[in-house]
LUMMAR-443847 format. One record per residue (C-alpha): x, z, y. Coordinates in steps of 0.25 Angstrom, whole numbers, plus 2048, in hexadecimal, padded with zeros to 3 digits. Each point is the difference from the previous one (the first is absolute). Example, Ala and Ser with C-alpha at 12.3 -4.5 7.8 and 13.67 -1.06 7.14 Angstrom:
REM residues 2
83181F7EE;8067FE80E;
***
This chain:
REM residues 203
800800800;8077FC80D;80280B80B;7F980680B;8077FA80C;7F780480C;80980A807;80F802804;80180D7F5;7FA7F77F4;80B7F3804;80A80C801;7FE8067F3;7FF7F27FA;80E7FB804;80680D7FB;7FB7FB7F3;8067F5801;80D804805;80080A7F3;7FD7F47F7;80C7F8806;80A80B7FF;80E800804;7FB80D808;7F67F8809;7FB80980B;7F47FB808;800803812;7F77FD80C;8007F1804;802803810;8007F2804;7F37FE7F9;7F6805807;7F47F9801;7FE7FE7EE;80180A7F5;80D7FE7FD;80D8097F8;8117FF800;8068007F1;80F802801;8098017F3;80D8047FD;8067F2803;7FB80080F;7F57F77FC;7F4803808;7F37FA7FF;7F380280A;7F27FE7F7;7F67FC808;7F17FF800;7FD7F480B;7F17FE7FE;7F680D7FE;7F67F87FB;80A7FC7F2;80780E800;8047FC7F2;8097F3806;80D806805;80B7F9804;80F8067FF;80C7FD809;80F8007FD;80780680D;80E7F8803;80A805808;7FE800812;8067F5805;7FD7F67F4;7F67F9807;7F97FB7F2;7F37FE7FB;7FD80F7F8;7FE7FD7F2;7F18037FA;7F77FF7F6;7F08037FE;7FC8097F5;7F38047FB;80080F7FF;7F98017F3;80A80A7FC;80D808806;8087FA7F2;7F97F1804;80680380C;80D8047FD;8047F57F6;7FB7F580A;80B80680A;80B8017F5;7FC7F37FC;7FC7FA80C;80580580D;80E8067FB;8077F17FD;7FB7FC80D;80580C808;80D7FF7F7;8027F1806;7FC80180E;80880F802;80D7F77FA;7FE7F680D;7FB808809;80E80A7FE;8077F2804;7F87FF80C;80280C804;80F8027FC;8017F280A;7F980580D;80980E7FE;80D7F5801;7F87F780A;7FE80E808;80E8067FE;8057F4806;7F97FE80A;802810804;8107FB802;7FE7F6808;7F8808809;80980A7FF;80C7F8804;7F77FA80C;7FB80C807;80E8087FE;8057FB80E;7F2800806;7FC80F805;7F58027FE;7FA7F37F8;7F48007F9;7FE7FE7F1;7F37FD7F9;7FC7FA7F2;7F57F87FF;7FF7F87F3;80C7F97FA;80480180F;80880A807;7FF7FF810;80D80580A;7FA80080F;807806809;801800812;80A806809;7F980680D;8037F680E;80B804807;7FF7FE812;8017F2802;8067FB80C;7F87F5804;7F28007FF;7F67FA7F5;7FB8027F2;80880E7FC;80B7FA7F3;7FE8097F2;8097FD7F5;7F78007F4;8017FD7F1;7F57FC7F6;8057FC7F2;7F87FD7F4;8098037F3;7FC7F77F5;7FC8057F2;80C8017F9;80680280B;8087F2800;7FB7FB80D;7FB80580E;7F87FA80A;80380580D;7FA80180F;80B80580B;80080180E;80880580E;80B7FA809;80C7F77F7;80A80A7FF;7F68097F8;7FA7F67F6;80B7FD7FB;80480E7FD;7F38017F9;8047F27F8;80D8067FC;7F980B7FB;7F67F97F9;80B7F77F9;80880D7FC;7F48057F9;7FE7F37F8;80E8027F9;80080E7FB;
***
């Protein structure tokens, strides 16, 4: 006979079922980022955790589980749908489901990641070596970009006009393997700032 699955106490002690029938010391948690479905964390001794969810209240026996990847993987989470017949049902559809899916997509998305880590450690030494000789120069990181901006305050100007500030905005690539870069201020500055610039390219 399938479950009662009407309130958040029922989907609770359901998914503790079935975190007892797949073993390796499954424990079961509160899905915080779900808040608008029934819905329960399974977490095994691997680090594997799985959310259960019920979408639809009106089919409280159709239940979909979710495969959680690392941040920053930026992949479609692995899922299947299950009929909640039985917490065993449930269980052996995850082992034989969900698990090889979530095997395959964790193995690509520990490359993804591993790869923006490089892409950001580069680009972290790059910025590094470019806001060195700039007091008080700006650093922010957007994605796969790092941004060094910064402005030196005016000094008195003899003649009059438009006051002169030396300023630098520079986008560092990716990788860190090119920059693209906006300067401004009288000759003798600029080219302070492009000797910079070119020092920080090489090391």
């Amino acid at each position: 006979m399938p479950p009662e699955l009407t309130t958040q106490e029922q989907f609770n002690t359901f998914a503790d079922e079935i975190a007892r029938e797949l073993g390796t010391h499954c424990r079961t948690a509160p899905d915080t980022k779900i808040t608008h479905m029934l819905a329960r964390l399974i977490i095994d001794n691997d680090g594997r955790t799985l959310s259960l969810r019920q979408h639809d209240s009106d089919q409280p026996t159709r239940l979909k589980v979710y495969a959680a990847l690392p941040h920053g993987a930026d992949l479609p989470t692995p899922s299947i749908g299950v009929t909640a017949t039985s917490a065993r049902h449930i269980a052996r559809q995850i082992t034989r489901r969900l698990y090889p899916l979530h095997a395959e997509a964790a193995e690509v998305a520990t490359l993804i990641v591993e790869q923006k880590e490089a892409e950001a450690r580069a680009r972290h030494t790059v910025a590094e070596a470019l806001a060195r000789p700039l007091p008080g120069a700006q650093v922010q990181t957007f994605h796969r970009r790092t941004q060094v901006s910064w402005q030196r305050a005016p000094e008195p100007q003899e003649e009059p006009g438009p006051a002169q500030t030396d300023k630098v905005h520079a986008v560092i690539g990716p990788s860190g393997d090119w920059i693209s870069v906006e300067v401004s201020g009288n000759l003798q500055a600029i080219t302070a700032m492009l000797a910079t610039l070119a020092a920080a390219q090489e090391e």
